[in-house]
N, C-alpha and C positions, 0 to 999 in steps of 0.2 A: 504494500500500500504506500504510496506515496505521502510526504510530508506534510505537502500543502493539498489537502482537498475539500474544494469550495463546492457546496449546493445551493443555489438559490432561485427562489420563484417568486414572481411579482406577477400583479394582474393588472394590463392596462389595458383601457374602455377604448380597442382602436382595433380594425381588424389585421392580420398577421401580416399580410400584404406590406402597411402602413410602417411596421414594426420592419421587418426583413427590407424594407429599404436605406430602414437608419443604419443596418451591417453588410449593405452590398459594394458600398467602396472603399476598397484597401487602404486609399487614403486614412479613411477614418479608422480604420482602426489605430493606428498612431498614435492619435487624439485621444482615444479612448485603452490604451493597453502601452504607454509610451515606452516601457522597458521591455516588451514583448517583440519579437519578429513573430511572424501568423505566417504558417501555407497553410491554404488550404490541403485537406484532406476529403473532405466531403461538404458539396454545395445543393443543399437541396432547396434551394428558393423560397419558396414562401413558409418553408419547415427549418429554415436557418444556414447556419454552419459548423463544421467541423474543423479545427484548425490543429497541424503540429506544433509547439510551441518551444523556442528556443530565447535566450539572449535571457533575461533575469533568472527564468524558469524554463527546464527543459519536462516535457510531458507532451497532452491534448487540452485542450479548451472545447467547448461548447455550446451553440446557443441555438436553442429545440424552442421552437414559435409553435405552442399548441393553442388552436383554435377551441376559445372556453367560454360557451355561452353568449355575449355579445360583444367579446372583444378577444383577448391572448393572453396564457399567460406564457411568459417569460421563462425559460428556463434556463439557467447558469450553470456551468458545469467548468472546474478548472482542476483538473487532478494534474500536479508534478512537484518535479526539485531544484533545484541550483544546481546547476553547473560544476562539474567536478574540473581540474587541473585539465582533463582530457576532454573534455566536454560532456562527459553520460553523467545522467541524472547521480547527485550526491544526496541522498538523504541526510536530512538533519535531524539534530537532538528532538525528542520530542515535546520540550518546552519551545525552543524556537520555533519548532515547525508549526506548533499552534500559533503562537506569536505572528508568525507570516502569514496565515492559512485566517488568521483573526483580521489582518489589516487586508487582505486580499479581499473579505466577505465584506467589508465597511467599503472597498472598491466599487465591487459587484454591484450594491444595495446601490450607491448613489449614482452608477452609469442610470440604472434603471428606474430611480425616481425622479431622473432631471430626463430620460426620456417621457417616463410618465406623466409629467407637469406642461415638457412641451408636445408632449402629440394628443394629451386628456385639453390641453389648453382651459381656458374657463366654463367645459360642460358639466353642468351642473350632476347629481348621484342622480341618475332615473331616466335621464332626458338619453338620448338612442346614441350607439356612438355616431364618430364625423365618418362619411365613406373613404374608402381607400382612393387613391387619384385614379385609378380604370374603372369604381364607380363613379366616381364625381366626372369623369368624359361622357361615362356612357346614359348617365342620368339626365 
């Protein structure tokens, strides 16, 4: 089992579409993982991405878009370790590993609540969500 592993789930009132566009360019992930290098491993579009993960952390990352009632929820997934002398994952003590695996999870939580604020924007609890941009064309 890896050192650092992160699970998290968030619900935002937008469909998965809406969601999977905020992680469809490489660019952004930078912005949002600045000590990570991301390959893809697996791209399935409206159901997320799969990423190898190197440069702070070597492992996979994960982010599974499940369509949940009237919106998505969010699913976070960061299993790895640092970087040994060679480069293959080094497991760390297991107070550290919390310690990193604790500030990676306070990461996770606020990509997903500052997506949550800007794509929920000011709709109200109850009111329907806003359409994805291929409904709001085709509407």
């Amino acid at each position: 089992m890896p050192s650092v592993d992160v699970v998290d789930e968030t619900f935002l009132a937008v469909p998965p579409a809406v969601v999977a566009a905020e992680f469809a360019d490489p660019a952004r992930w930078r912005v949002l993982w600045p000590d990570l290098d991301l390959e893809v491993a697996a791209a399935r579009g409206v159901e997320g991405l799969r990423w190898t993960v190197s440069g702070a952390l070597v492992g996979s990352m994960e982010v599974w878009l499940e369509p949940v009632l009237d919106g998505t929820v969010l699913h976070y997934f960061l299993r790895a370790d640092p970087p040994g002398p060679d480069g293959t994952p080094q497991p760390l003590p297991p107070r550290r590993g919390a310690a990193v695996a604790a500030e990676r999870q306070r990461a996770a939580k606020a990509i997903a609540f500052a997506l949550k604020a800007r794509l929920e924007g000011d709709r109200a609890p109850g009111e329907p969500p806003r359409p994805s941009p291929e409904e709001a064309v085709s509407g």
